[in-house]
C-alpha positions in Angstrom: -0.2 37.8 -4.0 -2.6 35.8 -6.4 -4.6 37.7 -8.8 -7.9 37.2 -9.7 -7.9 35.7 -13.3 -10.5 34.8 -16.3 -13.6 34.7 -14.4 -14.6 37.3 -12.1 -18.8 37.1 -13.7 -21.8 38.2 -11.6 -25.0 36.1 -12.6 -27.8 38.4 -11.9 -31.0 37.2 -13.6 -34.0 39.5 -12.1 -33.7 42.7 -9.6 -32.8 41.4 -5.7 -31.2 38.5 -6.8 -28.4 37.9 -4.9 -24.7 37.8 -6.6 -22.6 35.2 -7.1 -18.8 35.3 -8.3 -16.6 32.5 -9.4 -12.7 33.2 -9.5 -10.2 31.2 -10.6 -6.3 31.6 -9.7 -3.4 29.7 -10.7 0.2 29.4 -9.3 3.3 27.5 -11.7 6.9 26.7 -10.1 10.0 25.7 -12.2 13.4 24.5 -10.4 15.6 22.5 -9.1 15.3 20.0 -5.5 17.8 18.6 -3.9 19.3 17.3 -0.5 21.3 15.1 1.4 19.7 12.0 1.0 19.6 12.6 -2.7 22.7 11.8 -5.5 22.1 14.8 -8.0 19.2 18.3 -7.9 16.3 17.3 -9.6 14.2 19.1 -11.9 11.1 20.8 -10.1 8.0 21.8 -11.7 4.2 22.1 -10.5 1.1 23.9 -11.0 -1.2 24.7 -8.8 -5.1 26.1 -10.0 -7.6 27.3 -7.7 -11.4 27.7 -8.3 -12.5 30.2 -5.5 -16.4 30.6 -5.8 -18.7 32.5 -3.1 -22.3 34.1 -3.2 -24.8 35.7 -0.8 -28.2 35.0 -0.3 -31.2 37.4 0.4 -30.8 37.6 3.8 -27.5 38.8 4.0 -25.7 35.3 5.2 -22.7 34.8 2.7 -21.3 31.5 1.6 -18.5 30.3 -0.3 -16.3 27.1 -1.8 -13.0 26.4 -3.0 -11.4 23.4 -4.7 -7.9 23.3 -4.6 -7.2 21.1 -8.1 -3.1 20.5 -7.2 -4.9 18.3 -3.5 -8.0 17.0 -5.1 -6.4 15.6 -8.5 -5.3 12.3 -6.7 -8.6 10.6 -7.4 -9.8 11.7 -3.9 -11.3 14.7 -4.6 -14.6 15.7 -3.0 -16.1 15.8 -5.7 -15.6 11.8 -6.1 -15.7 11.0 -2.0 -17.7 12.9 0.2 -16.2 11.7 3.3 -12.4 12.7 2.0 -11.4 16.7 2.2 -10.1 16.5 -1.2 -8.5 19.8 -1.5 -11.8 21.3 -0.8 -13.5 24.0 1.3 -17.3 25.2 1.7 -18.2 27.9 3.9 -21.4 30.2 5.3 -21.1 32.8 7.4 -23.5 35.4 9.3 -23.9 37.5 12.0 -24.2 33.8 14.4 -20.4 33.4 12.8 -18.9 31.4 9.8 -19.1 27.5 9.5 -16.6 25.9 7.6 -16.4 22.2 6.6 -13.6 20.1 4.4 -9.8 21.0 3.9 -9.8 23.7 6.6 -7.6 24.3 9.7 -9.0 22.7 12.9 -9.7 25.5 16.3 -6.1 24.7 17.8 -4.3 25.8 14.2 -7.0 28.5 13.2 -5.6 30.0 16.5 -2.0 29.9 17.1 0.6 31.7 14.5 3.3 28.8 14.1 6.6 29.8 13.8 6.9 29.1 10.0 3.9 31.8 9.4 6.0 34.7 11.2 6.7 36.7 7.3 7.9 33.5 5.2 8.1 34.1 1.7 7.8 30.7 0.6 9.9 28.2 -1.3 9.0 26.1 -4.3 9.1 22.4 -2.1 8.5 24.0 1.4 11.9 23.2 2.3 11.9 25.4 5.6 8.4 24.0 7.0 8.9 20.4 6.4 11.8 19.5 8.8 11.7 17.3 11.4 11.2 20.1 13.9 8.6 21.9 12.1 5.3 21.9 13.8 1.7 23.5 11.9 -1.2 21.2 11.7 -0.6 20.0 15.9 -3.7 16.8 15.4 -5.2 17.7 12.2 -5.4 15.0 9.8 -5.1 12.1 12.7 -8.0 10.7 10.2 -9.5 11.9 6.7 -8.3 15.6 7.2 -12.5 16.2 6.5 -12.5 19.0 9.3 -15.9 20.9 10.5 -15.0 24.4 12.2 -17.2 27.1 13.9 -15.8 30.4 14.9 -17.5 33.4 15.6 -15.1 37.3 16.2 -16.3 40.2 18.5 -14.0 43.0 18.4 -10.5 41.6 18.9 -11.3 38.4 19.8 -12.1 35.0 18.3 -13.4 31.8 19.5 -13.4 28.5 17.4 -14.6 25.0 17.8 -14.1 22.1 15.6 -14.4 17.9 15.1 -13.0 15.5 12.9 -13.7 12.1 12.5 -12.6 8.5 11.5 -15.1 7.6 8.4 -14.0 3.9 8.7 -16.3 2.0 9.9 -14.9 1.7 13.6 -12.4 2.5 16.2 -11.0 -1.1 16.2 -12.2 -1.6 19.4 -14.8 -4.0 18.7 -17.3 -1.5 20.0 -18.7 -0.4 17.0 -18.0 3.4 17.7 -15.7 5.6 15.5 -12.7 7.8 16.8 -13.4 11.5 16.7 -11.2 14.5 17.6 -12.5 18.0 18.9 -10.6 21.1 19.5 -11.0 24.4 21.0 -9.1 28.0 20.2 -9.4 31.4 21.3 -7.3 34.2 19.8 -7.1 37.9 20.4 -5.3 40.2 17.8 -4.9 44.2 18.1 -2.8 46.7 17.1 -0.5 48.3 19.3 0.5 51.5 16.5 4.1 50.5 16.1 3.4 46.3 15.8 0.3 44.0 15.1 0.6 41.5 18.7 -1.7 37.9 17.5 -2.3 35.8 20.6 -3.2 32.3 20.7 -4.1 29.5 22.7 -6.1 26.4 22.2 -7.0 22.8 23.1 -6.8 19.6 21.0 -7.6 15.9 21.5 -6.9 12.6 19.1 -8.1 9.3 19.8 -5.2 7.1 19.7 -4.1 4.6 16.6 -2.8 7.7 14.4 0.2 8.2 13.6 3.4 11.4 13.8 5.7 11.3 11.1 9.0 13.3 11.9 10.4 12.9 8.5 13.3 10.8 7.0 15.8 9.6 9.5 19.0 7.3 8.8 17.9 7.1 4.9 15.8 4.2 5.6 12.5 6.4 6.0 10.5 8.1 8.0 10.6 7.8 11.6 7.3 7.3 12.3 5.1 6.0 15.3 1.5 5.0 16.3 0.5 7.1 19.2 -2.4 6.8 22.0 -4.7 8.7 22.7 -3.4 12.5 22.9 -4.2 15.8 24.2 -2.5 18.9 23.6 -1.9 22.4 24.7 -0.3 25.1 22.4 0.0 28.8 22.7 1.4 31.0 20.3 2.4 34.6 20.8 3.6 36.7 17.4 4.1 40.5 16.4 4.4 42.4 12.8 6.5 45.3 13.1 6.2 48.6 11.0 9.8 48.2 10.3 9.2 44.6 8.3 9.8 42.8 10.9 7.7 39.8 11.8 8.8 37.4 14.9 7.0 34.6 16.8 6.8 31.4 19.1 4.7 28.6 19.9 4.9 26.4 22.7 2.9 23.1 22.6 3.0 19.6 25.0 1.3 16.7 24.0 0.1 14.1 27.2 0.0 10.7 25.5 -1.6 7.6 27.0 -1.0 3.8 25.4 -4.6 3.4 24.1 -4.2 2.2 20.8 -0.9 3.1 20.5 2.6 4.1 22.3 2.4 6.8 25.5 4.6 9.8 25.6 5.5 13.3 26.5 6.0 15.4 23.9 7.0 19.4 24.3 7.4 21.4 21.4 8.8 24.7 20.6 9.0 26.7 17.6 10.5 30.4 16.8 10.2 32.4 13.7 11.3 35.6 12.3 11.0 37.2 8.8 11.9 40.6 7.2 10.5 42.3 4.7 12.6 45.1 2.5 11.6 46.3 -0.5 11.6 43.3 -2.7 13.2 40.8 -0.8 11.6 38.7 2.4 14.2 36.8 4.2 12.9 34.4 7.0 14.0 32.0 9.5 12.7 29.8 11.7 13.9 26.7 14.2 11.4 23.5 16.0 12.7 21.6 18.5 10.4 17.8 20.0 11.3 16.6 23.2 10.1 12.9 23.4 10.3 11.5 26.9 9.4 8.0 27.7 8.0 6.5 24.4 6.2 3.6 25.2 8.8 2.8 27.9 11.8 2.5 25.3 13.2 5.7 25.2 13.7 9.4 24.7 14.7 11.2 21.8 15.4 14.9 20.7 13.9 15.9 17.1 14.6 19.2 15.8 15.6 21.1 13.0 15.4 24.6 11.2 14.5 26.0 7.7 15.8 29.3 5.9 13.8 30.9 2.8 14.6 34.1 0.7 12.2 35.1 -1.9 12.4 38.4 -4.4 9.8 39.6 -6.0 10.1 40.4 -9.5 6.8 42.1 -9.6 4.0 40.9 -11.6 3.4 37.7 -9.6 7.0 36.4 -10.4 8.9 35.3 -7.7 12.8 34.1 -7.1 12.5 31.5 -3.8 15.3 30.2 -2.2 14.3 27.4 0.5 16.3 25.2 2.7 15.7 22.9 5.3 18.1 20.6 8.0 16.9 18.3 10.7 18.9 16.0 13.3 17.7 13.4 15.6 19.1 12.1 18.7 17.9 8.5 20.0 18.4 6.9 23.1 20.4 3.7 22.6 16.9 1.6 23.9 14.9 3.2 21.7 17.2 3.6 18.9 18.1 -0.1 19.0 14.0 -1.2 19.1 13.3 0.9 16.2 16.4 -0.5 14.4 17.7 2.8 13.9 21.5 4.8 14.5 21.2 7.1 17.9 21.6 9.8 15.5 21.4 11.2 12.0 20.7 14.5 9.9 19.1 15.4 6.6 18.5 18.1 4.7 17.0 19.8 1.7 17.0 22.8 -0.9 15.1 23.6 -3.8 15.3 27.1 -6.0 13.1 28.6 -8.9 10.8 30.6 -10.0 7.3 30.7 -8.4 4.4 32.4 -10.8 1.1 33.8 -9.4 -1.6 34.5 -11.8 
């Protein structure tokens, strides 16, 4: 829905030059934010600007770059760090397929649809995808979020590869070797006339000594733990109706050992659905974590579920409605070493106005 603004310019100096474009696009919210662990709504107000830039060279091979200034503003931009992501994205891409390195979605997300994707019209504070049972990024930014991805398409189908790695100076383990994670996707998308069917499934590996963070719990912070070393599955199967309809599910499970952090099983699942009338987009969507046996002390049950309605006023003006709820439920063990109650819920809202330019 963003609009290309102020400069769209071709730099074309001498015939069979290649062209280059720079674009730059802008998003500003205005609210209010609010929730259960809060006293009184807050005021909520953010801007968001975008410098989009891509070119192609002689040969045909086109490249590109972004730079996100609302991530890298925090004194960690790429510009500044080379080995931080920092809101930033460089691509080329060419008959072999498209490289991508930075703030970019490892092979396991590039492939599944999660279930807060499935026609979400967006809130101003991401209320619905930031519950305790939401799931998107699986083991993305385990270290500096600095991502490399290949990915090459062939009719329907599309096959992705991608690393990330620690840039501290080791592991920890007194070896003198970093921790890197790898991750492999495949995805197949066709239209079946009355729907658009996206399938998804993909492979994902962390070294242990990262850490989950399922969100605030008990108002005393985030629950949070260190895991081991972790591989996960996901698929994801989701379909986009004629009609407006859009619904979806993933399925992930996470085998964690204690290397550098506490063992567990984890299964995940996550269902979305959204419709689309007119103006107004409604969506819905619900997460559920099933955490058995974590590090010996315990199970628990995370999950939660977020709502959003947005209406479009037309000329990139937007009413969003967002709300998010999560619960957790402890066994006494593990509730008692964590120092936590066996259970607890949260939530949170925010409204406004969202403005594309």
């Amino acid at each position: 829905m963003k609009k290309t603004l102020l400069l769209s310019t071709a730099l074309v100096a001498f015939a069979g030059m290649a062209v280059a474009d720079v674009a730059l696009t802008g998003r500003a919210e205005m609210g209010i934010e609010g929730g259960s662990d809060e006293n009184n709504a807050d005021f909520f107000t953010d801007i968001d600007v975008t410098f989009t830039m891509s070119g192609e060279t002689d040969g045909g091979l086109s490249f590109g770059a972004s730079v996100d200034l609302d991530e890298g503003g925090d004194g960690s931009a790429a510009s500044d760090d080379n080995t931080d992501d920092g809101g930033a994205t460089i691509f080329i891409s060419g008959g072999f397929g498209t490289l991508t390195m930075g703030d970019t979605d490892g092979a396991l997300d590039w492939a599944l649809v999660d279930a807060g994707n499935n026609g979400n019209g967006g809130s101003l504070d991401d209320d619905e995808t930031t519950h305790a049972g939401y799931l998107g990024a699986y083991l993305d930014g385990a270290y500096d979020g600095q991502i490399a991805r290949y990915d090459y398409s062939f009719g329907d189908f599309g096959v992705a590869i991608s690393a990330e790695t620690d840039d501290s100076d080791d592991d920890g383990d007194d070896d003198g070797e970093r921790d890197t994670g790898y991750a492999l996707g495949f995805k197949y998308d066709t239209d079946l006339g009355g729907a658009a069917l996206s399938l998804g499934i993909g492979y994902q590996f962390a070294a242990g000594g990262y850490e989950i963070d399922l969100g605030s719990y008990d108002d005393t912070g985030d629950l949070e733990a260190t895991l081991g070393d972790t591989d996960a599955i996901g698929v994801s199967i989701s379909a986009a109706f004629t009609n407006g309809l859009t619904a979806g599910m993933t399925y992930n499970s996470w085998d964690v050992d204690d290397d550098d952090g506490l063992e567990a099983d984890i299964q995940h699942v996550g269902v979305g659905v959204g419709y689309t009338t007119g103006a107004l987009t409604l969506h819905a969507n619900y997460g559920v974590f099933e955490i058995d046996d974590l590090g010996d002390i315990g199970d628990a049950t995370v999950e939660g579920y977020g709502l959003s309605v947005a209406y479009d006023l037309g000329g990139g003006a937007v009413v969003h409605l967002g709300y998010g709820n999560s619960s957790y439920d402890l066994d006494d063990d593990l509730a008692t070493s964590l120092g936590r109650d066996d259970d607890d819920e949260s939530s949170t809202y925010s409204f406004g106005l969202g403005l594309s330019f």
